[in-house]
LUMTOR-454157 format. One record per residue: x, y, z of N, C-alpha, C in turn; residue in three letters; residue number from 0. Coordinates in nm, 2 decimals. Example, Ala and Ser with C-alpha at 12.3 -4.5 7.8 and 13.67 -1.06 7.14 Angstrom:
[[1.32, -0.57, 0.78], [1.23, -0.45, 0.78], [1.32, -0.33, 0.78], "Ala", 0];
[[1.28, -0.22, 0.71], [1.37, -0.11, 0.71], [1.29, 0.00, 0.79], "Ser", 1];
//
This chain:
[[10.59, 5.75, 8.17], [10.46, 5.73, 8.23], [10.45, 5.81, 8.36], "Unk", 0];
[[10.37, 5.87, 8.40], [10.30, 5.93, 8.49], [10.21, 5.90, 8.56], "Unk", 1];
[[10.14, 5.90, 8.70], [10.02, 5.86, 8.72], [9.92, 6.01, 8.76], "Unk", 2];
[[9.80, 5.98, 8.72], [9.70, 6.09, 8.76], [9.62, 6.11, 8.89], "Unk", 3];
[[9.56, 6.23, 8.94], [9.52, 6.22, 9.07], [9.44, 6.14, 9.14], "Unk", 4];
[[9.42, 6.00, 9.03], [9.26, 5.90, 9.08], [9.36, 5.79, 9.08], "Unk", 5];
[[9.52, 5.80, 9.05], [9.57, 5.65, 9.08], [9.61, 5.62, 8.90], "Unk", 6];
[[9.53, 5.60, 8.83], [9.57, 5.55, 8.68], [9.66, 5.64, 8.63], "Unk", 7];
[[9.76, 5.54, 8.55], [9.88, 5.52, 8.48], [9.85, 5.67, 8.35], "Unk", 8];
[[9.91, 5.74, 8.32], [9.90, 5.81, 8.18], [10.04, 5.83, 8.16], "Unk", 9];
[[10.02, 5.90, 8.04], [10.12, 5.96, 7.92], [10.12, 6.13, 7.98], "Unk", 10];
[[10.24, 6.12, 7.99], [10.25, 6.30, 7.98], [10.31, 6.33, 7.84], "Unk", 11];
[[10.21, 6.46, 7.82], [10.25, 6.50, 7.69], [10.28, 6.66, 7.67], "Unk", 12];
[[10.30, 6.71, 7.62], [10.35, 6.86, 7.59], [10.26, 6.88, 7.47], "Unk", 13];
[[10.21, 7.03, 7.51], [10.09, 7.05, 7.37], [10.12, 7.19, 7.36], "Unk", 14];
[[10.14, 7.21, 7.25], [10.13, 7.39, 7.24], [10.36, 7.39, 7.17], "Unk", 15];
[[10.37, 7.51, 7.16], [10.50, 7.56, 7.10], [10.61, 7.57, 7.21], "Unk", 16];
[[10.70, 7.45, 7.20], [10.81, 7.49, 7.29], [10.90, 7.52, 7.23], "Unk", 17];
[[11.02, 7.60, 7.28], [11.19, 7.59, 7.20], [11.21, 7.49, 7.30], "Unk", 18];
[[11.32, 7.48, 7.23], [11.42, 7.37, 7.29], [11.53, 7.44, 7.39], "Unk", 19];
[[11.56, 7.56, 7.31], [11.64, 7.61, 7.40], [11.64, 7.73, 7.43], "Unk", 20];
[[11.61, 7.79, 7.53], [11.55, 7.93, 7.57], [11.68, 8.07, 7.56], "Unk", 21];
[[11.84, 8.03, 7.51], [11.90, 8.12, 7.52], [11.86, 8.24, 7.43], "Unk", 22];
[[11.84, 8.24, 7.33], [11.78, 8.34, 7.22], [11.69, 8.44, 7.32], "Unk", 23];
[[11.62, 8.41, 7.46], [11.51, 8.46, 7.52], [11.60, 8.53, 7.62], "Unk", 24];
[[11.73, 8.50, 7.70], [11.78, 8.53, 7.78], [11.82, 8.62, 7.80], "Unk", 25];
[[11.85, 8.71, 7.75], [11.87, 8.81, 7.69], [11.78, 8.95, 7.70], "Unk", 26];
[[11.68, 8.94, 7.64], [11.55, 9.03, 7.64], [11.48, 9.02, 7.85], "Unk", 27];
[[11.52, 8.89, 7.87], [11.46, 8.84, 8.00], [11.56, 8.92, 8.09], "Unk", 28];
[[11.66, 8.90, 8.11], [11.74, 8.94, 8.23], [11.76, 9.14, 8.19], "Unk", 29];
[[11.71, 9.18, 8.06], [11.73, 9.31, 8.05], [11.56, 9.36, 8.14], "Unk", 30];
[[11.46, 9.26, 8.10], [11.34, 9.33, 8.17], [11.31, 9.29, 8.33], "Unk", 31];
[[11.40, 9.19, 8.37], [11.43, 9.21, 8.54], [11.47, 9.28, 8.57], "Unk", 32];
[[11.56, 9.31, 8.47], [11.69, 9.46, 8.56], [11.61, 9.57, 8.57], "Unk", 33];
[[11.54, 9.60, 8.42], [11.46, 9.72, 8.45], [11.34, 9.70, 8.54], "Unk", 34];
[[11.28, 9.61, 8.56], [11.19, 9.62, 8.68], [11.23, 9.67, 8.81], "Unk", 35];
[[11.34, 9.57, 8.84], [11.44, 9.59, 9.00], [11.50, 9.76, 8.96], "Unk", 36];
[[11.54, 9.82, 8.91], [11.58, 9.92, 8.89], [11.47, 10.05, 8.94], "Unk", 37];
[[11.36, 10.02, 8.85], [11.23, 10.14, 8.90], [11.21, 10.08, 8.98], "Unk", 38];
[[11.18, 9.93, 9.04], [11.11, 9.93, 9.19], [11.20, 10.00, 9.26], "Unk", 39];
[[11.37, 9.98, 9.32], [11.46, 10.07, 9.41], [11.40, 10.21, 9.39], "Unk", 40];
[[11.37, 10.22, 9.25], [11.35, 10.43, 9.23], [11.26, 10.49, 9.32], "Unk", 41];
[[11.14, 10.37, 9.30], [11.02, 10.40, 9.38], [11.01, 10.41, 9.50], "Unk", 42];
[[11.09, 10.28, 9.54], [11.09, 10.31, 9.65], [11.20, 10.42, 9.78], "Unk", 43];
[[11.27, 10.43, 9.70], [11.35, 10.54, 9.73], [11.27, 10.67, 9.72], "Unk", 44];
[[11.22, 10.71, 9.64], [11.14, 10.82, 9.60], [11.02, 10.83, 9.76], "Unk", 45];
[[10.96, 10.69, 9.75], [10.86, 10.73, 9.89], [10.92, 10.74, 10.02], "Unk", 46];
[[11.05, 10.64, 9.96], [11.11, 10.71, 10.17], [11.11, 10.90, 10.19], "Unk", 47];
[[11.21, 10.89, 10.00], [11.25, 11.07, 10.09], [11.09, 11.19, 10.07], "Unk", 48];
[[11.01, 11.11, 10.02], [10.88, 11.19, 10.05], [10.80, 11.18, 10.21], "Unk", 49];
[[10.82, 11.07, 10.25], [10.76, 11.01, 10.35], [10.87, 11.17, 10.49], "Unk", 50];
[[11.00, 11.14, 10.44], [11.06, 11.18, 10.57], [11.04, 11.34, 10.52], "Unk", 51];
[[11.02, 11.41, 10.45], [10.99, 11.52, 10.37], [10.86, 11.56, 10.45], "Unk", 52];
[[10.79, 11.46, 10.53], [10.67, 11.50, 10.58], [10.67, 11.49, 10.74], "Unk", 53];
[[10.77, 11.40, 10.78], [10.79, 11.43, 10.93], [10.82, 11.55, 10.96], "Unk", 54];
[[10.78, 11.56, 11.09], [10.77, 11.69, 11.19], [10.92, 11.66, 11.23], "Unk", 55];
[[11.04, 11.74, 11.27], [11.15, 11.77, 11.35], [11.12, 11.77, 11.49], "Unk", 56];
[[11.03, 11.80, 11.51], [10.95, 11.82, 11.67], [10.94, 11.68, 11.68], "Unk", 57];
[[10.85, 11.61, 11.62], [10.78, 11.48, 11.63], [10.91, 11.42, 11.67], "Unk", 58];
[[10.98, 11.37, 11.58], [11.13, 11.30, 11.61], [11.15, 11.33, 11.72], "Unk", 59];
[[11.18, 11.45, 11.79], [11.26, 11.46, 11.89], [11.23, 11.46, 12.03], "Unk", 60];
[[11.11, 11.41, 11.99], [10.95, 11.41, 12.12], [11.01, 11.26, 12.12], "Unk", 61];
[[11.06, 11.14, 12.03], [11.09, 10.97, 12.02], [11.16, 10.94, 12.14], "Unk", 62];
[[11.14, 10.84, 12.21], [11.23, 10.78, 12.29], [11.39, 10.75, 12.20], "Unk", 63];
[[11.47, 10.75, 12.28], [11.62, 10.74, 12.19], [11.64, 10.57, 12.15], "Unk", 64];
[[11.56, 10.52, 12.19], [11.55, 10.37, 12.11], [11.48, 10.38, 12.00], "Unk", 65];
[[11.39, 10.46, 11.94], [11.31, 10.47, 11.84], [11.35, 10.56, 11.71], "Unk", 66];
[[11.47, 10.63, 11.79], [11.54, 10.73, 11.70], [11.65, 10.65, 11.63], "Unk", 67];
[[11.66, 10.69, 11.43], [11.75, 10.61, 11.38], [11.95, 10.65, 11.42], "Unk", 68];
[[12.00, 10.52, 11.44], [12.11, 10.56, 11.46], [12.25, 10.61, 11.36], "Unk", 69];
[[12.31, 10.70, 11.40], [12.40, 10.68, 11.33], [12.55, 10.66, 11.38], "Unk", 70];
[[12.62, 10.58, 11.29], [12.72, 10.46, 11.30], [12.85, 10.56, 11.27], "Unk", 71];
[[12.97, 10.53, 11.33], [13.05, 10.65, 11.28], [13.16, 10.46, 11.19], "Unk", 72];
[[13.23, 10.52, 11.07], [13.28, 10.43, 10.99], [13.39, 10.33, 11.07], "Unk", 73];
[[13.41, 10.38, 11.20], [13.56, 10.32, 11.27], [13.47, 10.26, 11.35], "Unk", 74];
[[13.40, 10.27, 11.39], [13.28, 10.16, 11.48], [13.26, 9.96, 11.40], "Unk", 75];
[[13.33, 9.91, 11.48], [13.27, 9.78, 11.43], [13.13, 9.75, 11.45], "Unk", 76];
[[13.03, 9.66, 11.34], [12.97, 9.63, 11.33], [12.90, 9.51, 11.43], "Unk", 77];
//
């Protein structure tokens, strides 16, 4: 039993085609997340190195040094 948004008691019921058990599906499913997550990274990788492909050298170097990205040498703790 269930109750509905006005207060009264109902039946919940299931209508339409379920499995019972979705592993047959799992399969096909976690292969078309991967490929989604996979071209999203592409893409978005693709617009960073187009994006910086378009900055000026000048521009950067005009940046305050807080604005400028850093780089970390590997023996530097985090």
């Amino acid at each position: 039993m269930t109750a509905r948004y006005d207060g009264e008691q109902a039946v919940l019921e299931n209508r339409g085609r379920h499995d019972p058990c979705v592993v047959p599906r799992a399969v096909p499913i976690v292969e078309s997340m991967a490929a989604i997550v996979l071209m999203d990274m592409f893409l978005t990788q693709s617009g960073r190195k187009a994006a910086a492909d378009r900055v000026d050298p000048a521009a950067v170097q005009a940046l305050p040094n807080s604005m400028k990205k850093r780089k970390y040498s590997s023996t530097q703790s985090a």
